[in-house]
C-alpha positions as CSV (number, residue, x, y, z in Angstrom):
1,X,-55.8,53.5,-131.7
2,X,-52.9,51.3,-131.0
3,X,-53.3,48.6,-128.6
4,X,-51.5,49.2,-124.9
5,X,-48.2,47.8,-124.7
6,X,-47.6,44.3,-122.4
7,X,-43.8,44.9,-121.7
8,X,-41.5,48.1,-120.8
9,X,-38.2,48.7,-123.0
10,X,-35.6,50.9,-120.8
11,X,-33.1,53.6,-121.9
12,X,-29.9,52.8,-119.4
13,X,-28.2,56.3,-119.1
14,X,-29.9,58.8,-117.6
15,X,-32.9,56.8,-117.0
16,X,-32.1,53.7,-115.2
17,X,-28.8,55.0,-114.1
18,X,-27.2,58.4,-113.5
19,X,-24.0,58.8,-116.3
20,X,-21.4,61.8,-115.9
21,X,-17.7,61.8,-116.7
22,X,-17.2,64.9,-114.0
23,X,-17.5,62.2,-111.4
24,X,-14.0,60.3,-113.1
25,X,-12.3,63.1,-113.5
26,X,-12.6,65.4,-111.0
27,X,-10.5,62.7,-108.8
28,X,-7.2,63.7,-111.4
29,X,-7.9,66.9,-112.3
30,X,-7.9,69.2,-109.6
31,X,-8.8,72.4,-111.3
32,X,-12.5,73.4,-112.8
33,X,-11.2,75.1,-115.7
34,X,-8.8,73.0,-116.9
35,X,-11.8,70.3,-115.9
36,X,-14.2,71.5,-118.7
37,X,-11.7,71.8,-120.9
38,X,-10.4,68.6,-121.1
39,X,-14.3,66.9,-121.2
40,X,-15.1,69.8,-123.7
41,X,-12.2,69.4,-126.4
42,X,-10.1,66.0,-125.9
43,X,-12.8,63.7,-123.9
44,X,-15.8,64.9,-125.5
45,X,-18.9,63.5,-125.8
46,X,-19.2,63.6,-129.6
47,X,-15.4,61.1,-129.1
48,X,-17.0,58.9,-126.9
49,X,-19.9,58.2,-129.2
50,X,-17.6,56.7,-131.2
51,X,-17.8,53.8,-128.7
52,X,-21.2,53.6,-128.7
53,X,-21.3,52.9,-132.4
54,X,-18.8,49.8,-131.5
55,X,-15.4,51.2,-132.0
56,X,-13.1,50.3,-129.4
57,X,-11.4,51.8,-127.5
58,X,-7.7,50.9,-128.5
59,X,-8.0,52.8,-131.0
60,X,-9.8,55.7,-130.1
61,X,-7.7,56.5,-127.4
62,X,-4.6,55.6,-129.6
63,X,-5.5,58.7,-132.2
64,X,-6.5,60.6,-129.3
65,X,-3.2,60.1,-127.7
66,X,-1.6,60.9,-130.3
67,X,-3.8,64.3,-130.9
68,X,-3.2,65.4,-127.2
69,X,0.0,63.7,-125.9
70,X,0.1,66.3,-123.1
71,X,-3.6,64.3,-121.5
72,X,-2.5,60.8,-123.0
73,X,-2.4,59.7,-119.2
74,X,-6.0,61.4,-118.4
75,X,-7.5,59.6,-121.7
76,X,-6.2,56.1,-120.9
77,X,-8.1,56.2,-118.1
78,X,-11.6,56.7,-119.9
79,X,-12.3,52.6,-120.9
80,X,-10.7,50.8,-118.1
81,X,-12.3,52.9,-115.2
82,X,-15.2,54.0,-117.6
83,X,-17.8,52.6,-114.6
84,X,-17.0,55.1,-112.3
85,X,-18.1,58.0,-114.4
86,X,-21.6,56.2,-113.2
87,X,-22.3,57.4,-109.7
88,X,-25.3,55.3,-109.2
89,X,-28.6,54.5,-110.2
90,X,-31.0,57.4,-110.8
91,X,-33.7,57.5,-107.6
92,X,-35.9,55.5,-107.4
93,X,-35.4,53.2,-110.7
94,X,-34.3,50.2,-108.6
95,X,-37.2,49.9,-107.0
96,X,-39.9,50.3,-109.7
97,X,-37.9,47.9,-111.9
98,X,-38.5,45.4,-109.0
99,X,-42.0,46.6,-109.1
100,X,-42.4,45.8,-112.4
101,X,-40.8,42.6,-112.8
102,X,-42.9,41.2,-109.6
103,X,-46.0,42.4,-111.4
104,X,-45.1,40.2,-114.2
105,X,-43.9,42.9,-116.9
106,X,-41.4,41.7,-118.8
107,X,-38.5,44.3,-119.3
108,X,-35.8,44.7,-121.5
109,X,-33.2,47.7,-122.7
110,X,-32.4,49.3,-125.7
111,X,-29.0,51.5,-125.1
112,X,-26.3,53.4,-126.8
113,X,-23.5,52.0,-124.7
114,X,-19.9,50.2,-125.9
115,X,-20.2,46.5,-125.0
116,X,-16.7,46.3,-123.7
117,X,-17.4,49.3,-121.5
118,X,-20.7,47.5,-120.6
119,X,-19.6,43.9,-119.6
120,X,-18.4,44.4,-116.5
121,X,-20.9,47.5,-115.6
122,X,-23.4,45.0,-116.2
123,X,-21.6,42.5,-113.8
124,X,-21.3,45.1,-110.6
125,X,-24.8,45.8,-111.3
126,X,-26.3,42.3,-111.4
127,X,-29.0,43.0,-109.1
128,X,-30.9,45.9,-111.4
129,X,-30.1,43.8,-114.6
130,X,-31.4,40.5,-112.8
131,X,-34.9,42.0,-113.7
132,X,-34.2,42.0,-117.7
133,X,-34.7,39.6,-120.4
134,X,-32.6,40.9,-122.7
135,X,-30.7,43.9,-123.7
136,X,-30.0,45.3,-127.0
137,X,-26.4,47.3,-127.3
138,X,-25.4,49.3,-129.4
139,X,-21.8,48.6,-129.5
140,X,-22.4,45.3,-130.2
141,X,-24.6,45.4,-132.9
142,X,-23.2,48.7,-134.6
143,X,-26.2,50.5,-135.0
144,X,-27.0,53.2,-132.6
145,X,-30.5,54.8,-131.4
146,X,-32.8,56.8,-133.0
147,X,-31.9,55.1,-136.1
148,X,-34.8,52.6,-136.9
149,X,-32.9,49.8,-137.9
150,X,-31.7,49.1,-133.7
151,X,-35.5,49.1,-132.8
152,X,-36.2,46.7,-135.4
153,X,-33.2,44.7,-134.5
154,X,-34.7,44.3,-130.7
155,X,-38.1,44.1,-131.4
156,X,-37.4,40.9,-133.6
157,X,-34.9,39.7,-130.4
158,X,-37.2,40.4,-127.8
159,X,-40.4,38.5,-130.0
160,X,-42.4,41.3,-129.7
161,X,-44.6,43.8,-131.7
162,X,-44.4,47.2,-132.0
163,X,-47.4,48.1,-130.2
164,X,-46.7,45.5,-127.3
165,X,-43.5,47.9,-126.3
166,X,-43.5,51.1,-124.4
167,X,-39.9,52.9,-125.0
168,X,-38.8,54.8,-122.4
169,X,-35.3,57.1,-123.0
170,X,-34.5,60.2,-121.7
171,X,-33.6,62.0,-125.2
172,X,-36.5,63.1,-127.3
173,X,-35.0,62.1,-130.7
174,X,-35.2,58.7,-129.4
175,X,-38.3,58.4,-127.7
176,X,-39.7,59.9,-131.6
177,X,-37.3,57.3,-133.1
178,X,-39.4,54.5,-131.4
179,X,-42.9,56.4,-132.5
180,X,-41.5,55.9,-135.8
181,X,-41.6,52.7,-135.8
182,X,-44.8,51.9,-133.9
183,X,-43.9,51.2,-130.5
184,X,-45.2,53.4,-127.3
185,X,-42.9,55.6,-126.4
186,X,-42.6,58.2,-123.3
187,X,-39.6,61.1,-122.5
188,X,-37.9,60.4,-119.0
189,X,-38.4,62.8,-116.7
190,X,-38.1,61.5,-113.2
191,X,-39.8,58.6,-111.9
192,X,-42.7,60.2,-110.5
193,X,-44.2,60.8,-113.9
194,X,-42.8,57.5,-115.1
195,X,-44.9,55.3,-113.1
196,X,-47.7,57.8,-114.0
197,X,-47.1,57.0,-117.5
198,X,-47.0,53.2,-116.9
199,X,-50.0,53.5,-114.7
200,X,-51.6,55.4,-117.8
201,X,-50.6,52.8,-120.0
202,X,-51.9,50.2,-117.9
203,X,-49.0,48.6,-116.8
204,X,-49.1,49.5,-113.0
205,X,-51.9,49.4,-111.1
């Protein structure tokens, strides 16, 4: 049986904090249909990956553009107003990161997010990031979760074993991607059953 983990790697979307483009773009596009379509086929999810894997955004807006010239002025708005697509911080996370960081946990993150769309999130949201020692992105490094090779990478940067690391993400291909390579790892639900988990695990009393 695997020893109980001493420190708490974090997911950031849609675990720490709340991420959805509708909250951009409903402020320039005033109808719902035309809405979904634009998030569905030009701003898509699978584009914006793209960053996540360390591609900038010059250029991915650039062939883009040139795809839709019609939304060029929607898409050029996607990097430099890319933190208010994040409404907030999911309830309740602000205050059991506190928690755990006064307990003495040390905490860290893992994320699939573009470092130049990170920088200054990371800057407006200096009080919830105060409580980390170090954050792994994947933009920066160019590896993105679940492959092994970006839990390796951190585990090595944050000096810690496997075992000593409880993963917590709120997609299950990741959470099995950090099984894979030995640390603890839970599925974000909500944070009820996250502090049950860390209670479980023996990391909140």
């Amino acid at each position: 049986m695997l020893k109980r983990p001493i420190a708490v790697v974090f997911d950031i979307g849609n675990v720490l904090y709340d991420w959805d483009p509708r909250v951009l773009y409903r402020r320039l596009i005033d109808d719902d249909g035309a809405l979904d379509v634009f998030l569905r086929d030009v701003c898509s999810r699978e584009w914006h990956f793209q960053h996540d894997a360390g591609r900038p955004f010059a250029e991915t807006s650039a062939e883009l553009c040139a795809r839709f010239p019609d939304q060029a002025h929607l898409i050029a708005q996607w990097g430099p107003r890319f933190s208010e697509q994040i409404p907030g911080p999911i309830e309740g996370m602000p205050e059991l990161v506190a928690e755990l960081d006064s307990a003495g946990v040390p905490l860290f993150a893992i994320t699939n997010f573009s470092d130049e769309f990170f920088t200054p999130f990371r800057e407006q949201e200096a009080a919830m990031f105060g409580h980390f020692r170090d954050i792994v992105l994947s933009g920066a490094e160019k590896l993105v979760k679940p492959d092994a090779a970006i839990y390796r990478l951190a585990l090595e940067r944050f000096a810690l074993a496997p075992h000593e690391a409880l993963f917590v993400d709120d997609r299950q291909d990741n959470v099995d991607g950090a099984k894979a390579v030995g640390m603890h790892a839970v599925p974000f639900t909500d944070v009820v059953t996250l502090r049950e988990d860390l209670e479980r695990f023996g990391l909140l009393e």
